[in-house]
N, C-alpha and C positions, 0 to 999 in steps of 0.2 A: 434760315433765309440769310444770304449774302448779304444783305444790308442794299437789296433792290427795296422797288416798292409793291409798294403790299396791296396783293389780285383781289379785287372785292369778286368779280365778272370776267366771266372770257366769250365773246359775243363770235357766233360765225355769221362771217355775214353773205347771207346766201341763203341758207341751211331750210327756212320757212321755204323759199321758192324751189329750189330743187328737191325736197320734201312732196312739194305739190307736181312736179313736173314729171318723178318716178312713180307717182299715183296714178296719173295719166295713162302712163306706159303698161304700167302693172300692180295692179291693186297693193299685190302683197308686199309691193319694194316700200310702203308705206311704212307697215310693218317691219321691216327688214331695217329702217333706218331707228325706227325707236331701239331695236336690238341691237346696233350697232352703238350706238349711245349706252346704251346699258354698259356694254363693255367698257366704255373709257370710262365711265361711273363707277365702274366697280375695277377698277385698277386705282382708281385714285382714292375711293376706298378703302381698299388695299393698304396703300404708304399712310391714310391715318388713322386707320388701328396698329399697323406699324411701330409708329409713331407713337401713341398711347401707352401702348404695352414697353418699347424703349424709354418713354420717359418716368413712367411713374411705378414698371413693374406689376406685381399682382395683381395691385386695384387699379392698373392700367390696363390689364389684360381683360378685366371684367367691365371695364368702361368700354374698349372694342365693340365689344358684345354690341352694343346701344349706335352702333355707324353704321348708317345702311345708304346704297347705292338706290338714287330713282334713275330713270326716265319714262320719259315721253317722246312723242312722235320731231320732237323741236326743240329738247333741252333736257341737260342730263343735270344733273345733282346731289350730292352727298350732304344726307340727313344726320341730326345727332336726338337719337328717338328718345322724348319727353317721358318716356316709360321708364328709361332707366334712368336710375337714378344718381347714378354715380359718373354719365360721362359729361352733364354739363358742369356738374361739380369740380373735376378735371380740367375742363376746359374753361369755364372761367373764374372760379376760386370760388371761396365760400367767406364768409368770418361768421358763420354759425355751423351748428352739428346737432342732431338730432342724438341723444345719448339716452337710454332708461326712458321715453317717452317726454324728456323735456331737453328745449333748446338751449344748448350749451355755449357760451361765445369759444371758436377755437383757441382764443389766445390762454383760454383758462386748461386747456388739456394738456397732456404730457405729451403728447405729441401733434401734429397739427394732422389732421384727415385731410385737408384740401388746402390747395397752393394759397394764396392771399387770393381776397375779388379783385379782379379787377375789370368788373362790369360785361356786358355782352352790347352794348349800342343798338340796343333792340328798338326801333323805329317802326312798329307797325307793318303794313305788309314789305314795305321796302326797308327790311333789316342788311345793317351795315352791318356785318360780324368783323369789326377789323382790329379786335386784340383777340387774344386767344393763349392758351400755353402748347397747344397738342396740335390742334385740327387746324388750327388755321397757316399755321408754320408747314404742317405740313404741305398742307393746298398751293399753299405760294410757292414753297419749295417744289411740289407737281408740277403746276403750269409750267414755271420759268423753266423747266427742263424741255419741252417743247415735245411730251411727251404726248398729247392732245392731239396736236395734229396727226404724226404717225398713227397714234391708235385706233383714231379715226377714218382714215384714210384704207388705212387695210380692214376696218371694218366694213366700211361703205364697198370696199373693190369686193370683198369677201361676199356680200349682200347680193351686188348686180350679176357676179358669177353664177349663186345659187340660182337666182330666177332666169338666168338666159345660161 
């Protein structure tokens, strides 16, 4: 990140109504827009497993693994899936390790497993993820690239072509 400010959200605004207006017209453009989303979802994705795998190497490569693109019919999203266990550790440190079945503090290992914590700002359903070492550097560096729009854009044209 250039030292801009840091994207929690990127809101279209429009997106719910024209969503409902190509329903109207043709059932499937419904559909057609959640897929269209999916694609910028998984583009941005993309830059952070990327990102992952550039910054931490092997056990960055295995944390990727754990980043997955959603959407839905009204908003896209990139997940950092609770299952694995090594990309939130990545992404917002640790000061413990699980070693031989008992929790180790990192400062006592020979080498550290995960970066320093430096917290997630987990607020219930309206999480603020706004530190981060990996995913979230990467995202802000996505946006700001004004890569969202394009992507979208030729997604959505790509959509209304299919169905007419």
């Amino acid at each position: 990140m250039a030292g801009g400010p840091l994207v929690t959200a990127v809101q279209v605004h429009g997106l719910k109504d024209l969503n409902r207006a190509l329903k109207t017209i043709d059932r499937r453009l419904g559909k057609r827009t959640q897929q269209a989303l999916k694609i910028v979802a998984s583009d941005a994705a993309d830059d952070v497993k990327a990102e992952f795998a550039a910054r931490f190497g092997a056990i960055g490569r295995k944390a990727a693994k754990g980043v997955r693109p959603r959407a839905r019919q009204t908003r896209a999203s990139v997940v950092l899936l609770g299952s694995n266990p090594v990309v939130r550790g990545l992404e917002f440190g640790a000061n413990w390790h699980w070693v031989w079945g008992r929790l180790v503090e990192q400062d006592e290992l020979r080498r550290r497993v995960y970066p320093r914590w430096i917290g997630n700002q987990y607020r219930g359903a309206q999480a603020n993820f706004g530190k981060g070492y990996a995913a979230t550097k990467a995202l802000n560096d996505w946006v700001q690239s004004d890569k969202v729009t394009r992507l979208l854009a030729e997604a959505l044209d790509a959509a209304i072509e299919d169905v007419f």
